[in-house]
VOGU-3710 file (C-alpha; in Angstrom, 3 decimals, decimal comma):
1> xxxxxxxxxx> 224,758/138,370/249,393  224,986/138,722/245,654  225,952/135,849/243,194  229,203/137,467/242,127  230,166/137,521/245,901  228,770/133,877/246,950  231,262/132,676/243,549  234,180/134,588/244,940  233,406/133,242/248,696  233,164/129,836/246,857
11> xxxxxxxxxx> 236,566/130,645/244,998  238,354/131,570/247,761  237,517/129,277/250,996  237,055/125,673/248,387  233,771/123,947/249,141  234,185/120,209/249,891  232,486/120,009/246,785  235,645/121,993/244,953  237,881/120,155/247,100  236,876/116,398/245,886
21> xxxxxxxxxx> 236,535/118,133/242,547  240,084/119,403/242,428  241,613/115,726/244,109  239,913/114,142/241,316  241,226/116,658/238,285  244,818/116,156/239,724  246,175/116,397/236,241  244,859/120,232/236,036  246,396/123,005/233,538  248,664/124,178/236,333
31> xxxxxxxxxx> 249,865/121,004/236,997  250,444/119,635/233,737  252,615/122,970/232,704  255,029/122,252/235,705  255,225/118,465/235,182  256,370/119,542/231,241  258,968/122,262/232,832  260,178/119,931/235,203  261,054/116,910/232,232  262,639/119,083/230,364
41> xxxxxxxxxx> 264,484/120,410/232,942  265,709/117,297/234,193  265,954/116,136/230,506  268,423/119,195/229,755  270,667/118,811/233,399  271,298/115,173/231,902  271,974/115,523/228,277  273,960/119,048/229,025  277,515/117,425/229,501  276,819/115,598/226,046
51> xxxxxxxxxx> 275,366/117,963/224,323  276,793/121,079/224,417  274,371/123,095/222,315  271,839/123,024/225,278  273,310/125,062/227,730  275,018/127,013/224,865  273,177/128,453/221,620  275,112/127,408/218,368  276,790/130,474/216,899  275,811/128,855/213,210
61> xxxxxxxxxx> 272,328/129,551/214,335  273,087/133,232/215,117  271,794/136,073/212,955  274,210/138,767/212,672  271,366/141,289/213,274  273,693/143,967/214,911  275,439/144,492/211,966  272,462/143,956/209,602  270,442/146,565/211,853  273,739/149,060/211,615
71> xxxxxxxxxx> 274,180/148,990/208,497  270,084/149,406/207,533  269,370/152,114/209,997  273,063/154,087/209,107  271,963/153,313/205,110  268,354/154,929/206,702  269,536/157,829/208,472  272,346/158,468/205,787  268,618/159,832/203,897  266,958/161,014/206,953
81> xxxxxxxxxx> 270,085/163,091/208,239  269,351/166,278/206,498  265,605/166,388/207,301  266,533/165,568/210,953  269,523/168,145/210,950  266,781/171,151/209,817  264,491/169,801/212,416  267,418/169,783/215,464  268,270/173,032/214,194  264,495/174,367/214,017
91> xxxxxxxxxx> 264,163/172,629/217,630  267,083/174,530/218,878  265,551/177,810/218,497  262,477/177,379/221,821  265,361/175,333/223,537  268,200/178,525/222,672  265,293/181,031/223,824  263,906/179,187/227,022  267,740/178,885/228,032  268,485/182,249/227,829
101> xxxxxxxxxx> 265,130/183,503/229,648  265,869/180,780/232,569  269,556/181,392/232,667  269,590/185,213/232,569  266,118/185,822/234,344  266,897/187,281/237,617  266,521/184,340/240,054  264,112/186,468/242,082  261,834/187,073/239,014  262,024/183,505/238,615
111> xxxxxxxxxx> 261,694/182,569/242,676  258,804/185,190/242,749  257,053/183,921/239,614  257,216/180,171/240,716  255,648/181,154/244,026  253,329/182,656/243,426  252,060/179,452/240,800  252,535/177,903/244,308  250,309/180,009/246,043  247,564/179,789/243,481
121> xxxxxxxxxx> 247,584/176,386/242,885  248,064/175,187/246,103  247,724/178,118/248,830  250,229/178,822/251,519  251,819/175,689/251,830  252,905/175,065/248,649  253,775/178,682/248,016  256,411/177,775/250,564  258,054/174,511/249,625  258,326/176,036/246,065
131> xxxxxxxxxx> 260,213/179,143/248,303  262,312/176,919/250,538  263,224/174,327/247,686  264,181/177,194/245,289  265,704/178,598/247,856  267,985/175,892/248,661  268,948/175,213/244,883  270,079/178,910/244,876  272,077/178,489/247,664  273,588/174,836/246,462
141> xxxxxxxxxx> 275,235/176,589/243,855  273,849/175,166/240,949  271,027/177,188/239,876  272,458/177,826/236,061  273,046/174,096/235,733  269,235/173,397/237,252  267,761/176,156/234,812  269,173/174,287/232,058  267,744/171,451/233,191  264,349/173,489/233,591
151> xxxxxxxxxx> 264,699/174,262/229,762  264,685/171,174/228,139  261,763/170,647/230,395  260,004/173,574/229,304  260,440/172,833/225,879  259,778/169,190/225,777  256,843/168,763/227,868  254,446/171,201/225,987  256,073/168,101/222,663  255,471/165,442/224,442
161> xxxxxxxxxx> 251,774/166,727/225,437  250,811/167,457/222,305  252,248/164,130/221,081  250,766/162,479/223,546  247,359/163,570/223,074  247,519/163,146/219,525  248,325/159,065/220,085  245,570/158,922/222,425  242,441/160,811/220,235  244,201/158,735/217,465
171> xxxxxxxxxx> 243,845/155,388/219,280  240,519/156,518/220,749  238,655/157,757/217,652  239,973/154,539/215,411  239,478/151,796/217,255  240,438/149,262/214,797  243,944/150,422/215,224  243,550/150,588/219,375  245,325/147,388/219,561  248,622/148,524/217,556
181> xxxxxxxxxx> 248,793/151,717/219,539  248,370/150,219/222,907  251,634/147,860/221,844  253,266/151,042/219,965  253,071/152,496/223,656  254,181/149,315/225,442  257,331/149,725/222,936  257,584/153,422/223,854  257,676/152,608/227,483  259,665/149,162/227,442
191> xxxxxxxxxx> 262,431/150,031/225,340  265,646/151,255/227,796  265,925/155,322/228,139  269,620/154,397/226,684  268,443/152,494/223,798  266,481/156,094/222,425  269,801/157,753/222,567  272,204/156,236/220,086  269,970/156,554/217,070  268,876/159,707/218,078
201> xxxxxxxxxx> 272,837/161,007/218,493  273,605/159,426/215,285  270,247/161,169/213,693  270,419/164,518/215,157  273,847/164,945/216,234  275,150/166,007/219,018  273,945/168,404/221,897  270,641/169,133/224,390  268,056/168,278/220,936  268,958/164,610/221,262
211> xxxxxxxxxx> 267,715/164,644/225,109  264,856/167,067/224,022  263,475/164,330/221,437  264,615/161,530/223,617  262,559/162,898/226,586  259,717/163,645/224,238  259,634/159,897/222,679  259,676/159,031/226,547  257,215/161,474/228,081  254,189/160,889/225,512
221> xxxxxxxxxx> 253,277/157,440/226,444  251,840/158,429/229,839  249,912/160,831/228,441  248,401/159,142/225,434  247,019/156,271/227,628  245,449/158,553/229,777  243,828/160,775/227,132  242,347/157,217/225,987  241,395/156,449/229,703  239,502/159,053/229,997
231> xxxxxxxxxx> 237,641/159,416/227,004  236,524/155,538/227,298  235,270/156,586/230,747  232,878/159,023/229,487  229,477/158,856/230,417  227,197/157,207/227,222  224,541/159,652/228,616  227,231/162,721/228,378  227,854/161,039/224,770  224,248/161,008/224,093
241> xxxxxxxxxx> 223,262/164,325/225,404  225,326/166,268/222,738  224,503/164,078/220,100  220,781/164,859/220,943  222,146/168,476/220,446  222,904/168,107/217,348  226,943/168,099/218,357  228,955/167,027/215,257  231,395/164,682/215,915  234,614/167,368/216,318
251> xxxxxxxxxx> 232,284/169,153/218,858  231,137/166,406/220,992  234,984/165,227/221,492  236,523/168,938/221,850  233,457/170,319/223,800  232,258/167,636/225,575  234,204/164,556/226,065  237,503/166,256/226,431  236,190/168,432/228,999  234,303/165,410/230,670
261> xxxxxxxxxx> 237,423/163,475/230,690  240,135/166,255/231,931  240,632/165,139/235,158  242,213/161,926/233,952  243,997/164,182/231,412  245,404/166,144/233,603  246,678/162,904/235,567  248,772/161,920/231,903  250,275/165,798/232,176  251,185/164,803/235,998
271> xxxxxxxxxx> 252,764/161,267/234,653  254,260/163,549/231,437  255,806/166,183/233,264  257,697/163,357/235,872  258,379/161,034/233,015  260,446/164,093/231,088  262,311/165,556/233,811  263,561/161,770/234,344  264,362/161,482/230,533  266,192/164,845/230,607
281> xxxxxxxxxx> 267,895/163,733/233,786  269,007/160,572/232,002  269,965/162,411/228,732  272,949/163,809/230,336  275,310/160,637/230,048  275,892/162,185/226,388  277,779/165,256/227,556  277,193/168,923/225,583  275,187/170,589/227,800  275,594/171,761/231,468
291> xxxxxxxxxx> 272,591/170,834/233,375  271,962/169,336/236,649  272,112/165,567/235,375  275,739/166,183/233,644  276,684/167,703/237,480  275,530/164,685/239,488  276,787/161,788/236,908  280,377/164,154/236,386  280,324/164,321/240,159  279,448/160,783/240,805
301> xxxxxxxxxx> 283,100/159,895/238,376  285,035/161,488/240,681  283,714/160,079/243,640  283,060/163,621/245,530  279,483/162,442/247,142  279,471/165,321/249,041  278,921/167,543/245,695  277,001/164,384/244,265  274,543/164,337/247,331  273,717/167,838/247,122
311> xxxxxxxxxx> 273,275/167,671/242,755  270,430/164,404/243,647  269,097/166,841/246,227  268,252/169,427/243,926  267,085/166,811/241,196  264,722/165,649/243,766  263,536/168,943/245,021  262,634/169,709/240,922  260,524/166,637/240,967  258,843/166,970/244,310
321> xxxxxxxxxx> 257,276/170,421/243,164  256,801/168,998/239,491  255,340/166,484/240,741  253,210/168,162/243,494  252,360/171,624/241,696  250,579/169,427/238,152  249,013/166,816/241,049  247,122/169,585/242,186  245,671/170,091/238,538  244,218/166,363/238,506
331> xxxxxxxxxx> 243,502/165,816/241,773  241,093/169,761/242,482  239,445/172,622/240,643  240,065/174,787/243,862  242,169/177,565/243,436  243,091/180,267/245,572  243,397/183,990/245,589  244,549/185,074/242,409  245,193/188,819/244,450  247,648/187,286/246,750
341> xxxxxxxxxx> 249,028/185,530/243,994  249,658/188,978/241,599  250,764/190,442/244,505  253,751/188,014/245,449  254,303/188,410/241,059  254,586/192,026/241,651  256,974/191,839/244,385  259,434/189,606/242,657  259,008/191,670/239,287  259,838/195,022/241,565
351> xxxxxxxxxx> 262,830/193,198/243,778  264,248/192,183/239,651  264,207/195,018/238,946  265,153/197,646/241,658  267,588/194,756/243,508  269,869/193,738/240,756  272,266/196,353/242,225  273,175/194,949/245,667  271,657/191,292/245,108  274,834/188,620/244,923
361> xxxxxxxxxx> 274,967/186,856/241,318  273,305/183,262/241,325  276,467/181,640/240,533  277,917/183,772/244,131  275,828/181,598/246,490  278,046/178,914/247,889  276,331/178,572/251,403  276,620/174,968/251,378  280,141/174,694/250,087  280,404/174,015/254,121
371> xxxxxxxxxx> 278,300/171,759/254,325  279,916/169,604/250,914  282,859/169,407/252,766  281,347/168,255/256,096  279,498/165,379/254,268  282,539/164,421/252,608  284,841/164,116/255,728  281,952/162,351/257,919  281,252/160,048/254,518  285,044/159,166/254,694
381> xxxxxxxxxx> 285,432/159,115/258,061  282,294/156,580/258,002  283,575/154,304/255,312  286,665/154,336/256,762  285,710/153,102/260,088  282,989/150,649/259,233  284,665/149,852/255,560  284,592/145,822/257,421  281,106/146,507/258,058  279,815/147,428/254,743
391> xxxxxxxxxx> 281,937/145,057/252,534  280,626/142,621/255,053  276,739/143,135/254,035  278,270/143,467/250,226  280,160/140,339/250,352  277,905/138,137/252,134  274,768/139,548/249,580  277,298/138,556/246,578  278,437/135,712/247,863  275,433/133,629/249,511
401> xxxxxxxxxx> 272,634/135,196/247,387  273,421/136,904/244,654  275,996/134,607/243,115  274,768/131,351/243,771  271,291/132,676/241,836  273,362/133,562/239,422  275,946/130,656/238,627  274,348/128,316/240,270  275,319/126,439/243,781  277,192/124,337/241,927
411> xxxxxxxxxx> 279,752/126,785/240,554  279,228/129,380/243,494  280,026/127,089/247,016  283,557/127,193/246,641  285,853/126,374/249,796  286,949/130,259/249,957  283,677/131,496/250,432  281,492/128,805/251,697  284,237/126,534/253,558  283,216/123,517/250,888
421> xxxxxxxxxx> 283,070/122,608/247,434  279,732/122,147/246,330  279,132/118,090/244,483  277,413/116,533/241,928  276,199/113,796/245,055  274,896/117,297/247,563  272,748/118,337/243,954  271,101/114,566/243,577  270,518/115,027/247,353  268,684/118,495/246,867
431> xxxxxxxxxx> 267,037/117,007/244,191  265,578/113,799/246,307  264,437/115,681/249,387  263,005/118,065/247,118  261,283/115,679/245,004  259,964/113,540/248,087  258,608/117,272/248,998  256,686/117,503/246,023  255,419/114,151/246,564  253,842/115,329/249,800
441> xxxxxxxxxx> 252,458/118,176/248,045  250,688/115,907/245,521  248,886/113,478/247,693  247,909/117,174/249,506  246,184/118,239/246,133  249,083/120,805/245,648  251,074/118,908/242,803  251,805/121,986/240,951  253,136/123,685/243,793  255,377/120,696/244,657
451> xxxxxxxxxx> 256,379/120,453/241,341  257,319/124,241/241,308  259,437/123,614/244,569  261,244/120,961/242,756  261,615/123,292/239,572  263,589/126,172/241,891  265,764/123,841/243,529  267,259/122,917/239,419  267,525/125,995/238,868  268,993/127,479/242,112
461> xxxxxxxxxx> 271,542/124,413/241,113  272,627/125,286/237,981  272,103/129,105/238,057  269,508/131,690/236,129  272,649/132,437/233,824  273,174/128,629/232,790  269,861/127,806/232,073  269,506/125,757/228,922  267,369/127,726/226,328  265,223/124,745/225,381
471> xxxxxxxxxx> 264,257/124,812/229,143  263,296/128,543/228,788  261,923/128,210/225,306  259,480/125,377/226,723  258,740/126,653/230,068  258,002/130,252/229,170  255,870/128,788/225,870  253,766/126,370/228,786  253,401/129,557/230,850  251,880/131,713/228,291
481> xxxxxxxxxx> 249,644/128,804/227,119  248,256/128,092/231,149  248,007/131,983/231,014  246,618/132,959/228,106  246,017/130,302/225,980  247,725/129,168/222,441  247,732/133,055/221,407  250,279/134,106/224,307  252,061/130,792/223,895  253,301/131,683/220,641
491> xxxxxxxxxx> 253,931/135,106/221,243  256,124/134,106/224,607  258,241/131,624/221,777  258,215/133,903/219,191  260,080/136,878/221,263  262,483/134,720/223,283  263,462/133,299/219,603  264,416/136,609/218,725  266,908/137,024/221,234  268,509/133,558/220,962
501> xxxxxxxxxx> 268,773/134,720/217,108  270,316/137,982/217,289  272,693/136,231/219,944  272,575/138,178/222,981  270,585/135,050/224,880  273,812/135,460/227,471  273,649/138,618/228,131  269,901/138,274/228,596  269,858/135,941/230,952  271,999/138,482/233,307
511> xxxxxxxxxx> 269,571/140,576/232,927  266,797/138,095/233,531  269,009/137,197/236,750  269,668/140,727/238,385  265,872/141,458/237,250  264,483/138,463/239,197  266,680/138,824/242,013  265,367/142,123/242,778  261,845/141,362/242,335  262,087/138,578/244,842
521> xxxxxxxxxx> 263,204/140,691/247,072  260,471/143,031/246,446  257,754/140,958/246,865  259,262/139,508/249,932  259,822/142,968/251,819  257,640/144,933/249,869  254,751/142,209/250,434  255,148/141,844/254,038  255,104/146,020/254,252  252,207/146,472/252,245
531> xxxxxxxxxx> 250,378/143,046/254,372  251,612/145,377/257,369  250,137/148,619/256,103  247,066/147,023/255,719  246,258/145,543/259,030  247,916/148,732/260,847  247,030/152,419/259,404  249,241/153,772/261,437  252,236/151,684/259,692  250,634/153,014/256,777
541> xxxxxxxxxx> 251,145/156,883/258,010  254,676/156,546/257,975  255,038/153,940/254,747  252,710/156,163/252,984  254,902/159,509/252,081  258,396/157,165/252,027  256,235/155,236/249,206  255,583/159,033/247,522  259,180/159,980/247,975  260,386/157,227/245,995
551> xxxxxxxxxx> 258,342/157,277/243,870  258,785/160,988/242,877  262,461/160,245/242,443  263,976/160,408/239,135  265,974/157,131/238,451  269,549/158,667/238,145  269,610/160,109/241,688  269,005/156,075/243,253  272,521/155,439/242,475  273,641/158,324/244,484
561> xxxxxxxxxx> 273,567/156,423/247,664  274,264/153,026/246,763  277,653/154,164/245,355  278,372/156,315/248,875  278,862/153,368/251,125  278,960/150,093/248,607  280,926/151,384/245,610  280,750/150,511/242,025  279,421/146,413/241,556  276,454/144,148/241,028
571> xxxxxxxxxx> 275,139/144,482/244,322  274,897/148,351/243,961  272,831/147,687/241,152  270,762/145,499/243,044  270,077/147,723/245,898  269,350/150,614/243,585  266,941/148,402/241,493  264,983/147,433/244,695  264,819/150,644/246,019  262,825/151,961/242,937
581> xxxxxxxxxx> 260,942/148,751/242,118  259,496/147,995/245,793  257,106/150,995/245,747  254,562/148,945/244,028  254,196/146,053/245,496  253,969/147,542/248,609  251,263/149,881/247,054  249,173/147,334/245,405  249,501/144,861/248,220  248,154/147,174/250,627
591> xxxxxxxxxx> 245,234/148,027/248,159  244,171/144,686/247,068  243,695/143,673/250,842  242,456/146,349/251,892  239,350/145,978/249,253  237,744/142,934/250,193  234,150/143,248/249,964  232,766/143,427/253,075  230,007/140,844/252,686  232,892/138,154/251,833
601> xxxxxxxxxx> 234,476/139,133/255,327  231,056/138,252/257,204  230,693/135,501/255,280  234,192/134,335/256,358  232,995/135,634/260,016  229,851/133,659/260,049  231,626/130,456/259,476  233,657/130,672/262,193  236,751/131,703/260,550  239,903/132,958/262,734
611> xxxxxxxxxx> 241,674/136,650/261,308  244,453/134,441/259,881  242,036/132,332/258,068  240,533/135,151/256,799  244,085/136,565/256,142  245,163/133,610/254,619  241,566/132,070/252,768  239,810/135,415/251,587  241,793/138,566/251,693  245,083/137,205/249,812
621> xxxxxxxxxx> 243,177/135,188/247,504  240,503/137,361/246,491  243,122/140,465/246,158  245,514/137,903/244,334  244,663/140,392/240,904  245,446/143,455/242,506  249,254/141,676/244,106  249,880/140,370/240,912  249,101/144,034/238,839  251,715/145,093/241,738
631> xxxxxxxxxx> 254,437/141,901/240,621  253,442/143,334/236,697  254,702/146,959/237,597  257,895/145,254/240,189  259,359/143,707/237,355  258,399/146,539/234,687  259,937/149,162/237,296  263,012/146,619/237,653  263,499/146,152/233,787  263,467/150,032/233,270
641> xxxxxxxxxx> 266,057/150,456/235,894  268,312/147,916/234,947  269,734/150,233/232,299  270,481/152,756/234,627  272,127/150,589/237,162  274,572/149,634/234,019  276,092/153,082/235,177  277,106/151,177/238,260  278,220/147,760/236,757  276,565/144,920/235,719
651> xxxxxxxxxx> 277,261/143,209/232,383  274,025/142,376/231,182  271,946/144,203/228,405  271,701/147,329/230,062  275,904/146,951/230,170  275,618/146,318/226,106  273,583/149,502/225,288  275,791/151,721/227,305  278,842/150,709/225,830  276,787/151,014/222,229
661> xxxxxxxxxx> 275,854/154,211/223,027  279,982/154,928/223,882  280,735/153,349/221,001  278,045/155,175/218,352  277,408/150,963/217,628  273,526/152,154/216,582  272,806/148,166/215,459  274,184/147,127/219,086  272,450/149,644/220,662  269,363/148,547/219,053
671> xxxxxxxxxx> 269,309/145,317/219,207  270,685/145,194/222,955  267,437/147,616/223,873  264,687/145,499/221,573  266,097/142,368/223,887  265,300/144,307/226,853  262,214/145,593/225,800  261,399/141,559/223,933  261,898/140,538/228,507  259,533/143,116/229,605
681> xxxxxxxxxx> 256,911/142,519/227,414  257,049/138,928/227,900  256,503/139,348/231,362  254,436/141,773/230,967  251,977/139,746/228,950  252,177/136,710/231,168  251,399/138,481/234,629  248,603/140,060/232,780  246,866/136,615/231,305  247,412/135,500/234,894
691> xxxxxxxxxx> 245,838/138,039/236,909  242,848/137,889/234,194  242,515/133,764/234,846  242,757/135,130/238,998  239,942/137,882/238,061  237,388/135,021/235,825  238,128/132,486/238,954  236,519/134,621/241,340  233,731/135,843/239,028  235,287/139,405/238,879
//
């Protein structure tokens, strides 16, 4: 058994040796960051009623940075405008001309032509889900709207590529400036789709070039990282080989390194191609231009699901065979018969052009009118009948879970909803069986856990919205410094003082609420799935292409559903935002325990461990990295949808850039998405320093 593995073993089951190590060090980093937490926390829940500033940020000590950004950036574009105006207008020209080849194409030019990319890429099977899925947006009756879509996409993905790839050589070749890219793409990717698209509107002005550039500005991060992935995962030999040649150093990255690294390359154009047809989809909350995303959110206002149902449906079907047809590129070099594939070309090119005479118009297909009008009876019908039902499930999420994590039990247990009135004497109750709790965890050797027990039940007191801001300030500052030291300390400070300064700490903290709510309920159900993928495969057969599904989703078509049976509200937000964050967690858990070294396993074996302690002593632990790269992406995925589910109603920052962007407020807007973007990268940063303290405990 190798040393790394014997370490990890070591790690993960505790030697005595640890053990009496550990019961001696009781005053450990972990535990002294939750003891600090948990004084201040009690210090702030006893000073609160007297001083007021606690719970509440002065406003003297508010920056008016919405107005100071509005006025810069509208002082700013007031210069830019022109040179942006000749650049919408030069922009406008591929967009006019890929419009009016989609839109006026003969669909079975464009039916044939797509099918037989199918074929070649992907054989028979694919040929025919890109014939049945065209096929069925045809008959939907949307097929001018979806080629509109298919435009912008068109245009901005070969923009974003290039863009993209640019970034990446960029950060790649000049590695002293590796560092500023990597957080110029955490920006890119952290800053809400909304936020792009009231400076852009005010920049550009209005119509399909602010979604073009907004889905370009979007798109390009995926592809930049993995044009740097790749090209750091170069063989040195490969490296050396052309050097040897004589290679010059243009040559040995265009004809050797770039070639060496394409399959990761072509993973970014997978990630670019999904990430703009999203962004495009998104784009259409500003109106101008008729595309599939304008149908489903126009549709979705006037509560006709049936018409809504069928838009997502055709959104989805776009990025299934996106998705699936640019996989192919990444994932094999095997192609197949480039005959067969002329052959269903020439067929389409001679049915265009002989068949225009007795073939119905595209906008004449209305098979599933029917079928609209079916799902909008049974949909009524349903609601109707089982409307107790459903508010049931709402009410009782709101009322018993939602709220109280929001407000607090102490302003949530009300007599109307709980039957009594929640007191100051039930909280110092909570508080002493909880603190007795942590007690017992302490002489255990688990002080910081007890002391983390004691820290939820404050807060599940007083609410995620009411928390004092020296308690965040403090605890967040403690977190960064257990998880990455003095560096990550300041920078966790640092950001979260930028939001209490601009003033939009309230708002914040909603989001911070609605965000953690859904990633605790990720990790819950999306932990236990992945733990049951993992010791079942056949669990994972079925979980598998559900995971896929979701994942291939565009963001817009989540509220679809949600909005069918629970209406407009917080806790359609909530179900949307779990629905797209769970896919990684489940993912990730799965992964992580299912790639324990073997040799850990029979070490576990030999000393007579049961599958639970195994479970429980060397599979969780040692794939604790890999669980928490899967909370990292949960609460990314959560933060990025949070925005979206504003569309539904919630009033936290996502709520205050899409009334910015109603409003043309460009400083709002800004500020709003830099507070949402300041969240994520906080959390980003500290789930990262963690999982890199897991990875150096077990000698990774």
């Amino acid at each position: 058994m190798s040393a790394v593995s014997t370490n990890a073993w070591s790690a993960v089951l505790g030697t005595p040796e640890a053990q009496n190590r550990s019961s001696r060090m009781a005053l450990s980093p972990a535990v002294r960051v939750a003891a600090l937490a948990t004084i201040v926390g009690a210090l702030c829940l006893i000073l609160a009623p007297y001083l007021p500033w606690i719970t509440v940020w002065p406003e003297t000590l508010t920056v008016p940075a919405t107005s100071w950004i509005g006025t810069t950036v509208t002082t700013l574009f007031d210069f830019l405008k022109p040179a942006a105006r000749a650049v919408s207008a030069l922009l406008s020209y591929p967009m006019t001309w890929a419009n009016l080849l989609l839109v006026n194409a003969p669909y079975t030019l464009t039916i044939g032509l797509l099918t037989a990319l199918g074929w070649y890429l992907g054989g028979l099977r694919m040929a025919l889900m890109v014939l049945v899925g065209l096929g069925f947006i045809l008959c939907s009756g949307y097929w001018t709207a979806s080629m509109n879509t298919l435009a912008l996409v068109f245009v901005s993905v070969p923009l974003a590529l290039l863009f993209g790839m640019a970034i990446g050589l960029l950060g790649y070749e000049y590695r002293a400036i590796n560092r500023a890219i990597e957080t110029l793409l955490d920006i890119m990717q952290t800053v809400p789709t909304f936020a792009y698209l009231t400076p852009l509107l005010l920049l550009f002005g209005f119509g399909p070039v602010v979604g073009l550039i907004a889905s370009v500005i979007y798109a390009a991060p995926p592809m930049a990282r993995n044009v740097m992935l790749g090209l750091q995962r170069v063989d040195p030999e490969i490296r050396e080989a052309a050097i040897m040649n004589g290679a010059t150093r243009a040559q040995q990255l265009f004809l050797v390194e770039i070639p060496s690294a394409s399959k990761q390359i072509m993973v970014g154009v997978n990630q670019t191609i999904m990430a703009a047809l999203s962004m495009v989809i998104i784009a259409a909350v500003i109106g101008g231009f008729n595309d599939i995303g304008w149908e489903v959110l126009l549709t979705m206002r006037k509560a006709a699901f049936g018409q809504s149902l069928v838009a997502g449906l055709v959104i989805v079907i776009f990025a299934i065979l996106a998705d699936r047809m640019s996989a192919v590129l990444a994932e094999t070099d095997r192609r197949h018969s480039l005959r067969i594939a002329g052959a269903i070309a020439a067929l389409s090119i001679f049915v265009a052009l002989f068949g225009a005479t007795w073939l119905p118009r595209a906008n004449e297909f209305a098979v599933v009118k029917g079928t609209v009008a079916t799902i909008d009876t049974y949909l009524g019908a349903f609601t109707a009948s089982n409307g107790v039902v459903l508010d049931g499930i709402k009410n009782g999420a709101m009322f018993y879970m939602l709220l109280p994590l929001r407000i607090g039990l102490d302003e949530a247990v009300l007599p109307f909803t709980w039957g009594f009135q929640w007191t100051v004497a039930m909280s110092l109750s909570l508080f002493a069986v909880m603190g007795v709790v942590a007690l017992v965890f302490a002489l255990r050797g688990r002080a910081a856990l007890g002391l983390c027990l004691l820290l939820a039940s404050g807060i599940l007191v007083t609410g995620i919205a009411n928390l004092p801001w020296p308690f965040m300030v403090i605890s967040l500052g403690a977190l960064g410094w257990l998880a990455g030291g003095l560096r990550l300390a300041s920078f966790a400070v640092l950001m979260i003082g930028v939001i209490l300064l601009i003033g939009l700490w309230s708002p914040a903290l909603l989001s911070l609420y609605l965000c953690a709510a859904a990633v605790v309920f990720c990790v819950v159900v999306g932990g236990a799935i992945g733990l049951l993928c993992s010791l079942s495969d056949v669990a994972w057969k079925i979980v598998r292409p559900i995971c896929d599904f979701l994942q291939t989703i565009p963001q817009f078509v989540y509220l679809i559903p949600v909005l069918m049976f629970f209406q407009i509200g917080e806790f359609s937000a909530f179900l949307a935002i779990c629905a797209y964050a769970i896919v990684p967690m489940i993912r990730y858990t799965k992964h992580g325990l299912t790639s324990t070294p073997d040799d850990l396993i029979e070490a576990a074996v030999a000393s007579g461990a049961s599958s639970a302690q195994i479970m429980r002593e060397v599979r969780i632990p040692y794939s604790a990295p890999s669980i928490l790269l899967g909370l990292n992406q949960t609460i990314m995925y959560s933060f990025s949808m949070l925005v979206i589910a504003a569309l539904i109603g919630t009033t936290d920052l996502g709520q205050q850039i899409y009334l910015a962007l109603g409003q043309g407020d460009v400083g709002l807007g800004i500020a709003a998405g830099a507070a949402m973007a300041i969240l994520a990268l906080v959390a980003d940063r500290l789930i990262q320093g963690f999982a890199a303290r897991q990875r150096r405990v077990l000698g990774l």
